[in-house]
C-alpha positions in Angstrom: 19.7 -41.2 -23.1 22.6 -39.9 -20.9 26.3 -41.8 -20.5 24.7 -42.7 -16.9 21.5 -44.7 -18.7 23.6 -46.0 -21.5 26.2 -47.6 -19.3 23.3 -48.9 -16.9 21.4 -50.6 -20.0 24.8 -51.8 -21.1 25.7 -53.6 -17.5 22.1 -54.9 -17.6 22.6 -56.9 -21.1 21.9 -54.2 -23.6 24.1 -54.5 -26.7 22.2 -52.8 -29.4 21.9 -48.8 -29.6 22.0 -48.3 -33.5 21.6 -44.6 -34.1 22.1 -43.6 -30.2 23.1 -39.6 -29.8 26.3 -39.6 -27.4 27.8 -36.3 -28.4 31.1 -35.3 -26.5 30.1 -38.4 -23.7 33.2 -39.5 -21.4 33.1 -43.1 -22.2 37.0 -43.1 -21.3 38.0 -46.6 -20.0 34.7 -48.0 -20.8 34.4 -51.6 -21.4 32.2 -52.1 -24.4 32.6 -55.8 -26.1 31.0 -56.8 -27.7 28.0 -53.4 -29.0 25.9 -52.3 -31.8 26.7 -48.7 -32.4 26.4 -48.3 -36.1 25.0 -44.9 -37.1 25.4 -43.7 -33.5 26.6 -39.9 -32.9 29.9 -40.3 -31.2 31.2 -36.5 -32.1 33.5 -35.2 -29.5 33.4 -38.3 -26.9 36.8 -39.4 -25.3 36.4 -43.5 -25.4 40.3 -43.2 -25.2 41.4 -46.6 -23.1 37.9 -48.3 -24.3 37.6 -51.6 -25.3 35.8 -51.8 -28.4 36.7 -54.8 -29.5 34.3 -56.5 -32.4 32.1 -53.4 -31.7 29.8 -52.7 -35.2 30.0 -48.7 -36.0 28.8 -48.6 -39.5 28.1 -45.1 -40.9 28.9 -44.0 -37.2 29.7 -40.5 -36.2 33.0 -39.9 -34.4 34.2 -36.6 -35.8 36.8 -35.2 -33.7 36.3 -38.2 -30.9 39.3 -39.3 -29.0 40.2 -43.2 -29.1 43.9 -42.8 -28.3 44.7 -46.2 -26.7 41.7 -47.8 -27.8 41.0 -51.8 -28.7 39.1 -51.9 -31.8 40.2 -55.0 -32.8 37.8 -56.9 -35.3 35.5 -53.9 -35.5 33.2 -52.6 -38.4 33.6 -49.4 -39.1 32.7 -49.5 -42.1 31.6 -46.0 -44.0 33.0 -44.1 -40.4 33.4 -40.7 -39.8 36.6 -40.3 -38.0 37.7 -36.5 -39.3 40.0 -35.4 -36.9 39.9 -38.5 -34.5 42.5 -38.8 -32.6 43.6 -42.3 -31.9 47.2 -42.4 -31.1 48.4 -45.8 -30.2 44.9 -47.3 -30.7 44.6 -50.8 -31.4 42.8 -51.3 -35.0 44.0 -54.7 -35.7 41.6 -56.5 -38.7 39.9 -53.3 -38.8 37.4 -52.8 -41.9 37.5 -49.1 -42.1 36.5 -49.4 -46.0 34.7 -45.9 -47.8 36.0 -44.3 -43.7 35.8 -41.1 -43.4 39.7 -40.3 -41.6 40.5 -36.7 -42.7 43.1 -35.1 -40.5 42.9 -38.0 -38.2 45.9 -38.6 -35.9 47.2 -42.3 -36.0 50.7 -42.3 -34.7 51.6 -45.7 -33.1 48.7 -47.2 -33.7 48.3 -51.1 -34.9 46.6 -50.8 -38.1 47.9 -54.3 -39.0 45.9 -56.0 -41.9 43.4 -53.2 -42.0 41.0 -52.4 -44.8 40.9 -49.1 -46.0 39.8 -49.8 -49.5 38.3 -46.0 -51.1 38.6 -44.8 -47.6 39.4 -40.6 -47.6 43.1 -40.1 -45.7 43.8 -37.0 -46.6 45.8 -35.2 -44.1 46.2 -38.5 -42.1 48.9 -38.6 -39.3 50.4 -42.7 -40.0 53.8 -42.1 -38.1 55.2 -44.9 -36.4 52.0 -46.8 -37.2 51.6 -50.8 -38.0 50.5 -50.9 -41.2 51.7 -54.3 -42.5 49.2 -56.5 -44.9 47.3 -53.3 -45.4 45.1 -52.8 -47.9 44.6 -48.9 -49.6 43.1 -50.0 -52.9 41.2 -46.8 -53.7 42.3 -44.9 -50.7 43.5 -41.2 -50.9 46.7 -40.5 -49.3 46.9 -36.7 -50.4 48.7 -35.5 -47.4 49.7 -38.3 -45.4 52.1 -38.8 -43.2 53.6 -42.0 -43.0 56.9 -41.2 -41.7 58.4 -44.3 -39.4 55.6 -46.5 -41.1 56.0 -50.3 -41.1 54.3 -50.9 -44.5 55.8 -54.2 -44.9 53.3 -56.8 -46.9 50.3 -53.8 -47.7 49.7 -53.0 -51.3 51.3 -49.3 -51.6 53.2 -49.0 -54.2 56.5 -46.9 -54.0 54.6 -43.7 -56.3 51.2 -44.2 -53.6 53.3 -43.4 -50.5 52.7 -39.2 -50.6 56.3 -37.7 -50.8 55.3 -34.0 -49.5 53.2 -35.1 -45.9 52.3 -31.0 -45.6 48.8 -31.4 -45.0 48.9 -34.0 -41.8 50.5 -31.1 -39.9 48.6 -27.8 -41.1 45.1 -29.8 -40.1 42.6 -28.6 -37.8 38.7 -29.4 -37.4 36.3 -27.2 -36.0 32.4 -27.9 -35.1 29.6 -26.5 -37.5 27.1 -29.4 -37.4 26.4 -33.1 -38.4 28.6 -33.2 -41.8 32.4 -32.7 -42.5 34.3 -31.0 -45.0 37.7 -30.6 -45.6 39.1 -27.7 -47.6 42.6 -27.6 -48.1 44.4 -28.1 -44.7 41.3 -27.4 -42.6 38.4 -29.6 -41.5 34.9 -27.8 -41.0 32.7 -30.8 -39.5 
């Protein structure tokens, strides 16, 4: 199915598309409240401005996508790939994002306000400036981070969780070489 169909089925009631391929789409702006998308192939697609609100993207696939001013408020996104997503100023609000999949993803500005992101991977994540107050990082990797300008006011880091040396965040780069991702030091291979 091309953007063209999907948007189509979507304006004519559709809601479900649980393991739909929409590799590098331009979804930017699009209007998508509430959708099923869990296990779809997002990889590469700007959905930057989309309203995404309650949207369910279980074990989704959004390597490298951009979401930069996105509303993902209430979403699931649980067990997510977001390696190298950039979503800059993105609205995450409630977000479960728990065993996610965030290496090297940029999240400067964003509201990440009572997000879960219990054992998710954060290594190399980009956090300046964000909203992360009544967060939750039980289990979560930080190697890397960069929470510079953070409001972590009411989460559960502790002052030895909070990574003192943020080197990673700005050495990371992800390149395409199929379906999976890997990190290796500073670099992302997805």
């Amino acid at each position: 199915m091309n953007v063209r169909e999907f948007l189509n089925h979507y304006s004519h009631g559709q809601r479900k598309y649980v393991g739909i391929r929409l590799h590098a789409a331009d979804l930017k702006g699009a209007s998508l409240s509430p959708i099923d998308l869990s296990r779809a192939d997002l990889s590469h697609a700007d959905l930057s401005y989309a309203d995404l609100r309650d949207a369910r993207l279980e074990h989704a696939n959004l390597t490298n996508a951009d979401l930069s001013w996105a509303n993902l408020a209430g979403a699931n996104l649980v067990d997510i790939n977001l390696i190298g997503a950039e979503l800059s100023e993105a609205n995450l609000a409630g977000v479960d994002l728990s065993r996610g999949d965030l290496r090297c993803a940029q999240l400067q500005g964003a509201n990440l306000e009572g997000v879960n992101f219990k054992n998710a991977d954060l290594e190399g994540v980009s956090l300046q400036r964000a909203n992360l107050r009544n967060t939750k990082f039980e289990g979560a990797d930080l190697a890397g981070a960069d929470l510079t300008g953070a409001d972590i006011a009411g989460s559960d880091l502790k002052p030895g969780e909070i990574p003192e040396n943020p080197h990673v965040a700005s050495h990371c780069w992800v390149t395409w070489a199929g379906d999976r991702g890997e990190v290796s030091g500073s670099s992302a291979t997805v």
